[in-house]
Wavefront OBJ file of the C-alpha trace (Angstrom):
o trace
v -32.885 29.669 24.552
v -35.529 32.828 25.164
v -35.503 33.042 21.529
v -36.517 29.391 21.353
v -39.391 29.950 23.639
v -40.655 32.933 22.132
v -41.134 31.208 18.938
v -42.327 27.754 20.332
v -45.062 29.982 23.069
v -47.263 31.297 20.585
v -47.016 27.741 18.441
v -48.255 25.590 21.636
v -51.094 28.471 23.059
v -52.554 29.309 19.840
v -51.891 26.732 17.464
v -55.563 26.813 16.108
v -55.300 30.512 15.768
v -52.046 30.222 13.804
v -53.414 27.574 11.197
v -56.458 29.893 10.947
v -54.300 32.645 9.943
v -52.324 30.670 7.662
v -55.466 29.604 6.001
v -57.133 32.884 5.901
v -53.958 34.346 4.149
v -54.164 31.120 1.509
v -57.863 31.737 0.844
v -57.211 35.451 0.051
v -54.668 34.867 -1.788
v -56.665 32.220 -4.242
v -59.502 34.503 -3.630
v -57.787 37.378 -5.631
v -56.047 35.285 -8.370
v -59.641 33.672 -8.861
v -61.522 37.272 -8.494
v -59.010 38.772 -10.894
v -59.730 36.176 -14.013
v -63.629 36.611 -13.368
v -63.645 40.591 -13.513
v -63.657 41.295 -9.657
v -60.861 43.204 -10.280
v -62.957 46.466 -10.861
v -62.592 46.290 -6.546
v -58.944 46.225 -7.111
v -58.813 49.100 -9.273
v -60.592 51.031 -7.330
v -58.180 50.522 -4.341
v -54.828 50.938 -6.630
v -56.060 54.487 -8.309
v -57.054 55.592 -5.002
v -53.325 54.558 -3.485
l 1 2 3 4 5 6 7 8 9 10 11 12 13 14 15 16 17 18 19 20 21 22 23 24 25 26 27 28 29 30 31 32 33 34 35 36 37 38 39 40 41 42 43 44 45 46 47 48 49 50 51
């Protein structure tokens, strides 16, 4: 039962927040696949060699 409610809290307070996220992580997501087939991926090289 406190498991239940820690997991249905944050879904009733901040459910704008929490479809934000999730859209924000989508959009990044097709961001990169999209950046990577147009040659943005010079950013993403940069960031792997430096790793």
């Amino acid at each position: 039962r406190t498991y239940l409610k820690l997991v249905e809290e944050p879904f009733t307070s901040l459910p704008l927040e929490l479809a934000v996220q999730t859209i924000v992580a989508l959009a990044v997501s097709l961001a990169g696949n999209i950046g990577m087939s147009s040659g943005f991926m010079s950013l993403s090289d940069r960031s792997t060699l430096s790793t």
